[in-house]
N, C-alpha and C positions, 0 to 999 in steps of 0.2 A: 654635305650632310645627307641630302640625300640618296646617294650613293653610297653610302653606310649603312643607313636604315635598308636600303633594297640587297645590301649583300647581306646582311645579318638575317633577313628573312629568309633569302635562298641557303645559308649556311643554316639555319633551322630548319627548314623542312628536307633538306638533305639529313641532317641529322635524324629528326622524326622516321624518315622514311626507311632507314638502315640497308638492308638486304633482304628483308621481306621474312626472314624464318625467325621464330616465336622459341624464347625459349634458351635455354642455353646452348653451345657449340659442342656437335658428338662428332665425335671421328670414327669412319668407318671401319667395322672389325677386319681384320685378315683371315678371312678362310681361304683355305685351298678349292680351288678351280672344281677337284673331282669328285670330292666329297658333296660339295653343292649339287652337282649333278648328278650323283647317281641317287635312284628312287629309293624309295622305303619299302621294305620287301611288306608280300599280299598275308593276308590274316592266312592260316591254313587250314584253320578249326571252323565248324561250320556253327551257326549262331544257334543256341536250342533253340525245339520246334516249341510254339507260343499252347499248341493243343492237341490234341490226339487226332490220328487219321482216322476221316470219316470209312465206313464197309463199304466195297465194293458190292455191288448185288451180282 
């Protein structure tokens, strides 16, 4: 009997302890390899200026 009681607790905290991730099962997307890797191209427009330039003396 005691040997019942002690597997039924290792077969519970097995149980409790799962695989550690929260949540339900995602499977990961398939992207292609080069698309991931190539950057995002640079802004080319320059951000307006916030105030006018000060006069040179």
């Amino acid at each position: 009997m005691r040997r019942l009681s002690l597997l039924c607790l290792v077969a519970l905290a097995f149980a409790l302890a799962g695989c550690g991730n929260k949540g339900p099962l995602v499977m990961p997307t398939k992207t292609p390899a080069a698309a991931a890797t190539t950057p995002a191209p640079a802004a080319s427009t320059p951000a307006p200026a916030t105030s006018a330039p000060t006069p040179q003396p």
